[in-house]
KOLVEX-865960 format. One line per 2 residues: their letters; for each residue z, x negated, y of C-alpha. Coordinates in steps of 0.1 Angstrom, whole numbers, plus 5000, padded with zeros to 4 digits. Example, Ala and Ser with C-alpha at 12.3 -4.5 7.8 and 13.67 -1.06 7.14 Angstrom:
# residues 2
AS = 5078,4877,4955  5071,4863,4989
# end
This chain:
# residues 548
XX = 2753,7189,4999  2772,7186,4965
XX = 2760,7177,4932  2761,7216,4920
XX = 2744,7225,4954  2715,7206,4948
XX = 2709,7217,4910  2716,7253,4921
XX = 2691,7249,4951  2668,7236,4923
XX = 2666,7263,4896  2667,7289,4930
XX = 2632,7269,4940  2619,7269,4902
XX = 2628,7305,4895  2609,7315,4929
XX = 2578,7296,4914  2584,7311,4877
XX = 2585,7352,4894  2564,7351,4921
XX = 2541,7319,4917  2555,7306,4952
XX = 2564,7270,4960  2594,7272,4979
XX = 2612,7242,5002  2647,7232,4983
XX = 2660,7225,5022  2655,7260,5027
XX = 2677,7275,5003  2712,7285,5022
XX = 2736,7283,4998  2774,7291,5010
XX = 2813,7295,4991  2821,7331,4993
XX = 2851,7335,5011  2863,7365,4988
XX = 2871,7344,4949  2855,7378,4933
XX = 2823,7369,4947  2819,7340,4928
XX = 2819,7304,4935  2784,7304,4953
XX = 2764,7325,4969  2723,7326,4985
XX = 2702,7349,5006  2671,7335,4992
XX = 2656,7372,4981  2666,7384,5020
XX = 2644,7352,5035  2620,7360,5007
XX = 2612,7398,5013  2593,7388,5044
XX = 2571,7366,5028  2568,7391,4994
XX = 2573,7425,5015  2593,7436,4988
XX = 2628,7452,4984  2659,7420,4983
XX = 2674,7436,4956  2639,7439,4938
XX = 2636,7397,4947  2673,7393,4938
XX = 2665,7408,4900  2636,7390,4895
XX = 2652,7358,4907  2683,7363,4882
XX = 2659,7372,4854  2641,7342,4857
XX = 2670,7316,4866  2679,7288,4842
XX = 2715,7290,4841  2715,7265,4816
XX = 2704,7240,4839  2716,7254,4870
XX = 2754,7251,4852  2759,7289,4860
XX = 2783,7306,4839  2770,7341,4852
XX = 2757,7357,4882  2756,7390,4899
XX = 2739,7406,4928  2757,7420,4957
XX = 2752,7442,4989  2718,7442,5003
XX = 2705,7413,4984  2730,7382,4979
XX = 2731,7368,4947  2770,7355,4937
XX = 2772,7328,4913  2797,7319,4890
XX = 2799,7284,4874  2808,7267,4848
XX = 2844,7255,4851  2834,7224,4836
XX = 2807,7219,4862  2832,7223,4889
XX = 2853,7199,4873  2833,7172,4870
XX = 2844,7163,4906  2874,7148,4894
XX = 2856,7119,4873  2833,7111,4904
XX = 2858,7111,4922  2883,7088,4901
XX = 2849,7065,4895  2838,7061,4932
XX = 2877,7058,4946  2875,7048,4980
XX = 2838,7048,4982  2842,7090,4976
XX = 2824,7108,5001  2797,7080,5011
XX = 2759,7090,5011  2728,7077,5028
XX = 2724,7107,5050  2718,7085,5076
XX = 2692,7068,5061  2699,7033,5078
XX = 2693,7045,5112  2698,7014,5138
XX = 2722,7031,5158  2741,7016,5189
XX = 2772,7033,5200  2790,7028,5234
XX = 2823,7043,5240  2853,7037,5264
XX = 2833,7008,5286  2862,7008,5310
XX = 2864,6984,5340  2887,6954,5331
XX = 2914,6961,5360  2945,6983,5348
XX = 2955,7001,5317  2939,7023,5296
XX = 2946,7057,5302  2943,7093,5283
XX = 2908,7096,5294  2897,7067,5282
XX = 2923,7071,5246  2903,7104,5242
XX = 2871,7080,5243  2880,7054,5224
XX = 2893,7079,5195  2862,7095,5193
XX = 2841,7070,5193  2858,7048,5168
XX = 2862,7083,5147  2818,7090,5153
XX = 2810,7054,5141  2833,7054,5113
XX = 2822,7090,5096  2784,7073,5103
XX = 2789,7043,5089  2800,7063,5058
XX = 2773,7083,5056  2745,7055,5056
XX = 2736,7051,5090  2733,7011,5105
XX = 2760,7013,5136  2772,6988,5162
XX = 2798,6998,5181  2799,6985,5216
XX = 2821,6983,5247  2801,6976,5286
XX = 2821,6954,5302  2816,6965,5340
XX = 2823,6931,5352  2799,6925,5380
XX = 2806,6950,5411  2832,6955,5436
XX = 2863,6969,5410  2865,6927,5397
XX = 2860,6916,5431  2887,6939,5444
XX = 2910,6928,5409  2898,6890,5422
XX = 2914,6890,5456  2943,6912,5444
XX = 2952,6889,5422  2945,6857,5444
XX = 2971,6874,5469  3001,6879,5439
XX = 2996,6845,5431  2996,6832,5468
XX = 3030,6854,5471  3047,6837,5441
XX = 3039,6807,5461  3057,6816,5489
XX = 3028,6825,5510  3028,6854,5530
XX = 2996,6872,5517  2983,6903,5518
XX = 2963,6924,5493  2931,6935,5500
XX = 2926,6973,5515  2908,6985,5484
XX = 2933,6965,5462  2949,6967,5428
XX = 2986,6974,5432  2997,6977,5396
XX = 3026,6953,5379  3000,6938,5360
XX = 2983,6914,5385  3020,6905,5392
XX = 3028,6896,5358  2995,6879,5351
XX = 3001,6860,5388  3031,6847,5372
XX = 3018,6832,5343  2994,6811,5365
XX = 3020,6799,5384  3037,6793,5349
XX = 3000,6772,5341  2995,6758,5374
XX = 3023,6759,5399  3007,6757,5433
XX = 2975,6739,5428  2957,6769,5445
XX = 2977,6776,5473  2965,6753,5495
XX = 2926,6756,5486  2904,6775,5508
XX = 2905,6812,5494  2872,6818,5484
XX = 2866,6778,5470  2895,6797,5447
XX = 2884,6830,5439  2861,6821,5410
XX = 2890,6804,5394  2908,6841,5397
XX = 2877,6863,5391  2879,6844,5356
XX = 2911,6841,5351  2917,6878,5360
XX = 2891,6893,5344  2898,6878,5306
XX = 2933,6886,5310  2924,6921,5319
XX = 2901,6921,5288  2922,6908,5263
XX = 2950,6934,5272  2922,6961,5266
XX = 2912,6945,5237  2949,6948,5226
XX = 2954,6980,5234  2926,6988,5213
XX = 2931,6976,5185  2964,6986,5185
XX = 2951,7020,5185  2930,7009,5153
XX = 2892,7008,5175  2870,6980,5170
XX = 2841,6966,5184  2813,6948,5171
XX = 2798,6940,5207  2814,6930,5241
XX = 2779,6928,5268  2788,6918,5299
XX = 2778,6933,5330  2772,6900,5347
XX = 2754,6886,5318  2723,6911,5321
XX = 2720,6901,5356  2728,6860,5351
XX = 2702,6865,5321  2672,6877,5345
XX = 2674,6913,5325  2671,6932,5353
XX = 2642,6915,5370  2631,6917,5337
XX = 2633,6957,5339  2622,6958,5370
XX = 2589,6940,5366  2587,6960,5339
XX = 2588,6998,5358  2560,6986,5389
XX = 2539,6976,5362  2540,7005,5339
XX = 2535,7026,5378  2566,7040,5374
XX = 2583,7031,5409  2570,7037,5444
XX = 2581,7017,5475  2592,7045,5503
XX = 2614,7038,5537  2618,6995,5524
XX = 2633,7008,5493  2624,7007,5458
XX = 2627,7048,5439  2618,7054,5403
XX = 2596,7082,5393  2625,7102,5371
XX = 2617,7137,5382  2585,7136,5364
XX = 2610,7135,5333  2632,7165,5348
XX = 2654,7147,5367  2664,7166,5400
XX = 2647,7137,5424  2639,7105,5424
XX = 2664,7075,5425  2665,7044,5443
XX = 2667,7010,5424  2666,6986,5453
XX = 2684,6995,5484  2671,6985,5521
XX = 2693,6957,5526  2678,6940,5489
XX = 2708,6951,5464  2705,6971,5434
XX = 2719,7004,5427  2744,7016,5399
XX = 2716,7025,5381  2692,6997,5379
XX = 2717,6972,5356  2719,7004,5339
XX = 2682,7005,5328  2682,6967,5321
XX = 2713,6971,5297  2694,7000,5278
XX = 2662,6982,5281  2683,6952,5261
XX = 2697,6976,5237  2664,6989,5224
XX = 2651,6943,5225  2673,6940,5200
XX = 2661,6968,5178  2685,6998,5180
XX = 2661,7030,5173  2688,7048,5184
XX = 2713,7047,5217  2742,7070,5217
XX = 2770,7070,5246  2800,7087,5249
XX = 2808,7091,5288  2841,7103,5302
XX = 2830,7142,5323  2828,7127,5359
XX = 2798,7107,5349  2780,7143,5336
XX = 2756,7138,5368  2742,7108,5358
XX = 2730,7118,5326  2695,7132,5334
XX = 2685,7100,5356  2697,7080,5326
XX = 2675,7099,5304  2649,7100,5328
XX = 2652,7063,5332  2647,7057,5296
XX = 2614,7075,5292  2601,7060,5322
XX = 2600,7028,5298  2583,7047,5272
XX = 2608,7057,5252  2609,7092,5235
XX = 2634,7114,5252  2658,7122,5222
XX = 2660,7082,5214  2689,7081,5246
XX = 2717,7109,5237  2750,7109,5256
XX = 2779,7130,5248  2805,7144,5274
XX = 2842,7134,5268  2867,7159,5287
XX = 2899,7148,5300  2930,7157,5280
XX = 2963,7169,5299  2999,7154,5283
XX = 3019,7182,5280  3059,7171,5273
XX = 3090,7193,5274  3062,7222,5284
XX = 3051,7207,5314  3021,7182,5324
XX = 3033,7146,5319  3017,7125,5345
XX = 3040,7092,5348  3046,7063,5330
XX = 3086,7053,5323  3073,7017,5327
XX = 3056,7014,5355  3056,7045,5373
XX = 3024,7050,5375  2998,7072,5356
XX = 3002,7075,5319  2988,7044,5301
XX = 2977,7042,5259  2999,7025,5254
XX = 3027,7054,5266  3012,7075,5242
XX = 3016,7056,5216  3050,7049,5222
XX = 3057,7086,5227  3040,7096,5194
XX = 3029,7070,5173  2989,7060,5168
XX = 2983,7085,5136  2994,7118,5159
XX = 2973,7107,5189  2945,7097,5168
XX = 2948,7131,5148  2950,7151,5180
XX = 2919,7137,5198  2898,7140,5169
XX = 2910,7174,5165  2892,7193,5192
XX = 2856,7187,5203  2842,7165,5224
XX = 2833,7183,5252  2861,7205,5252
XX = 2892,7204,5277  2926,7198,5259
XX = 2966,7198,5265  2980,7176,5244
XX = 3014,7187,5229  3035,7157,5225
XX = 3065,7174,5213  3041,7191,5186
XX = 3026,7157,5178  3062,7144,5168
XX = 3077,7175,5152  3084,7170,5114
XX = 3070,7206,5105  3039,7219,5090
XX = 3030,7235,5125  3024,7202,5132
XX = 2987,7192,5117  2993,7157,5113
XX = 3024,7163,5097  3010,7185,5077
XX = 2982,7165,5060  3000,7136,5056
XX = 3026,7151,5040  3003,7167,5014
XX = 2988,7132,5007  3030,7120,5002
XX = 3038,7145,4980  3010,7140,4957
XX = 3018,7099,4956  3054,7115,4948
XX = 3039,7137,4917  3021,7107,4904
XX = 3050,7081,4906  3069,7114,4887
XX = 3041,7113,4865  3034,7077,4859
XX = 3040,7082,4820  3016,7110,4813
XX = 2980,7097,4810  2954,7108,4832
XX = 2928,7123,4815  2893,7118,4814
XX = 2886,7155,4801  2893,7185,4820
XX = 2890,7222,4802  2921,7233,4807
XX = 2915,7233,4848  2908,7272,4852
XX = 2934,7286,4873  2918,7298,4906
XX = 2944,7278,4923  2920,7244,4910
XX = 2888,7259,4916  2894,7267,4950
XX = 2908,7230,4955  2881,7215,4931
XX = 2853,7232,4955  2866,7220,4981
XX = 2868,7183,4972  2835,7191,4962
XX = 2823,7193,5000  2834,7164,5009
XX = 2804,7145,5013  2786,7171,5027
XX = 2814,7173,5056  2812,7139,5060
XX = 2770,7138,5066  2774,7167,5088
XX = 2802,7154,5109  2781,7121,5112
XX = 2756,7140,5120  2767,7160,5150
XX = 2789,7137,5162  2821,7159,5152
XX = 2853,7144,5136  2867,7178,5146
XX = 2850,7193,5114  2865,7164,5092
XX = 2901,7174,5108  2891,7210,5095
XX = 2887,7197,5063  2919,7178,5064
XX = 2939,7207,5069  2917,7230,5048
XX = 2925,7202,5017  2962,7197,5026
XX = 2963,7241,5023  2945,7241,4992
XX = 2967,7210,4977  3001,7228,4986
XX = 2987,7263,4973  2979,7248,4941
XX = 3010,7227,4937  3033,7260,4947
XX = 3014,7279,4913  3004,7255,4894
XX = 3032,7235,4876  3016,7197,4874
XX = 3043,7181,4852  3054,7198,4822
XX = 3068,7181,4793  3054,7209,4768
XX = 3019,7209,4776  3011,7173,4782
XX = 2973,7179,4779  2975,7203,4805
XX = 2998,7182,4830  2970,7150,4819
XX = 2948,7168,4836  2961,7185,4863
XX = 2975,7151,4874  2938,7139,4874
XX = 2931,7166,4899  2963,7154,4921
XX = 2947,7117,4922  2910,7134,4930
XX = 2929,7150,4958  2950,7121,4969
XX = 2921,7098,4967  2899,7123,4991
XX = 2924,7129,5016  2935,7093,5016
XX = 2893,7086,5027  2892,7117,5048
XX = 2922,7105,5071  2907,7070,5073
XX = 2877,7086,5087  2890,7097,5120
XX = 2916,7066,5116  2950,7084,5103
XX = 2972,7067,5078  2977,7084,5046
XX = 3015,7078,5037  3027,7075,5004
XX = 3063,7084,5013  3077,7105,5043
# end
């Protein structure tokens, strides 16, 4: 909610007090832009939520509303009512923009509130095992949740962002002896790979540089006195490519927890002990089963197995129960759509330690298909193999791909136009919006000798307003977005800004040697604009180009 929101919201609550001697909830008030100009800048339903409560006619309300409104104080120039009860306001141009000085004085700090009112919040995202490349699955992921903890962090919430490392089951094992068998090979030795192996040119490369290291000190050791050296070895090398890959594609991580770790710390002992003793677990056939249906899971899961190992989901629980130790009030996790199963024993799990249901949330991120030269693009040029992050990147750069996740929700299946994402056209959306943010560097270095002013009466033209209300939203669209976990809404406003930009700069002339008060000011507006679509973009992790 905008600065003119919340004053319009209060005279709306103040004039329901003054007419009808009723205290009414400011948070109540729906206050929306009209989508037709001649219906004002704002408009309410307040009389049609009121005539319940008054049993009288809206219109009736309305009048009595308008009759006792401040408009002083609310900065409404005039108002009217319309249709069966909606009340259109009008406001005083100067009200509107005063955007452009908060906007000029906050700069790059434009948009940020305390919405989120310092929520601890942990976010996981992408948590992909450390054995092969990254693919458009897991890209999809990692822009989203690198997008969510960016547009939160803006708008006042305490975020960690964290990546699982699944280090501690049969995938490294598998990676382990795959490894161990390339490296054998470049030795000379006739080994084989194991039957659940890792075939990709990876292990071969990273067998090479051990040989590099090492020559063929472990070619003659008994294989498993050796496989610690090349569950180690493997797995950071794995890692570190991830990690490159990652950042890369501009995602960063405050937290790397190891799988292993929770287990070589006694965490899920720890967990364990924790369940039998809170009655939440039941021995049944020699194995161990947690109570989750009574927390609307389908049936009961197993923790410990007959032969004495632990299920998938018991380092689960001791990873979340370490999560909330070290203070998050909050967990949110963003799983790719073949783990949708597992999220009501998750849930489950998590009140069956006693926390509140809605403390655990996990949102669904669908697979995306690569769509080149109109058909499904499933192979990488380098290695023949699936399509890796890094592919995309070199197909169409980190700002398109980063732009076109973001773009569509979460939970929604995609095809992902790579020939769009590189066209240099406006039906390209990235394109698009950071070509508005180019052209309005370009009128400012045009413009460098005017002064921008610190005044602005002469902004009228409905070309302004519209952008002016609409860089007016911003923070508002950034709380919400944080919010719900959307960066699709922030792309919205992207493209909604970059359309209101170019329709201003195609009527409104912004240099003009004979009116240099006027151009003073309009160029004002073009830095307001630049600076919010600048910090819009850096939200969901898009550059904002000063030439193209």
């Amino acid at each position: 909610m905008n600065n003119l929101e919340k004053k319009l919201k209060s005279q709306i609550a103040e004039a329901v007090k003054n007419a009808f001697d009723l205290e009414l909830d400011e948070n109540s008030i729906t206050i929306e832009i009209p989508k037709e100009l001649q219906h004002g800048d704002y408009s309410t339903n307040a009389a049609m939520q009121l005539s319940r409560t008054l049993h009288k006619n809206p219109r009736e309300i309305a009048q009595s509303l308008v009759n006792a409104l401040n408009l002083e104080a609310a900065e409404v120039d005039h108002c009217e009512i319309a249709g069966p009860g909606f009340i259109n306001f009008t406001m005083k141009k100067a009200a509107i923009a005063d955007v452009i000085k908060l906007v000029l004085d906050q700069q790059d700090d434009y948009g940020k509130s305390n919405a989120g009112k310092g929520l601890k919040i942990n976010v996981e995202y992408v948590s992909a095992n450390p054995t092969g490349d990254l693919h458009p699955g897991h890209a999809r992921g990692a822009a989203m949740g690198d997008s969510i903890t960016r547009l939160m962090k803006f708008a006042g919430y305490d975020v960690t962002r964290e990546y699982y490392v699944n280090d501690a089951g049969n995938q490294i094992r598998n990676m382990a002896y795959s490894l161990q068998a390339r490296y054998l090979q470049k030795c000379g030795i006739d080994a084989e790979l194991p039957e659940d192996g890792y075939h990709g040119p990876d292990l071969i490369m990273i067998a090479d540089k051990i040989f590099e290291e090492v020559q063929d000190k472990y070619a003659k050791m008994d294989k498993e006195e050796s496989y610690s050296f090349f569950r180690e070895y493997g797995l950071n090398a794995e890692l570190q490519k991830l990690k490159d890959d990652l950042s890369l594609f501009r995602v960063e991580y405050d937290v790397f927890t190891s799988e292993q770790s929770i287990y070589d710390r006694g965490l899920v002992k720890k967990a364990l002990d924790t369940l039998i003793a809170q009655g939440m677990t039941y021995e049944n056939d020699g194995a161990l089963w947690l109570k989750t249906t009574e927390f609307g899971d389908d049936k009961d899961r197993v923790l410990r197995k007959t032969d004495g190992s632990y299920t998938y989901l018991t380092p689960d629980i001791a990873y979340h129960v370490d999560k909330y130790d070290r203070g998050f009030e909050k967990l949110v996790n963003l799983f790719g759509a073949d783990h949708h199963g597992y999220i009501a024993r998750l849930k489950a799990a998590v009140q069956c330690l006693g926390k509140e249901k809605d403390q655990l949330e996990v949102d669904i991120i669908q697979m995306a298909r690569m769509i080149k030269d109109g058909e499904e693009f499933k192979l990488s040029k380098r290695t023949g193999k699936g399509v890796a992050l890094r592919d995309l990147i070199e197909e169409a750069g980190v700002d398109a791909v980063r732009y076109y996740f973001a773009s569509r929700a979460a939970d929604t299946q995609m095809d992902f136009d790579l020939d769009m994402a590189t066209k240099q056209s406006n039906e390209n959306p990235v394109y698009y919006a950071q070509y508005a943010h180019a052209r309005m560097c370009s009128i400012l270095r045009s413009g460098s000798e005017y002064v921008v002013a610190d005044h602005y009466d002469l902004i009228t033209n409905e070309k302004e307003i519209a952008l002016l209300k609409h860089i007016n939203e911003f923070p508002a669209v950034v709380a919400d977005a944080a919010l719900l976990r959307q960066p699709h809404k922030m792309c919205n406003y992207i493209q909604k800004l970059a359309s209101y930009f170019h329709s201003f700069y195609n009527e409104c002339k912004v240099l003009d040697a004979e009116n240099k008060e006027l151009s003073s000011q309009r160029l004002a507006l073009v830095t307001a604009s630049k600076i919010t679509l600048k910090n819009a973009l850096n939200l969901i992790g898009v550059h904002a180009p000063e030439k193209m």
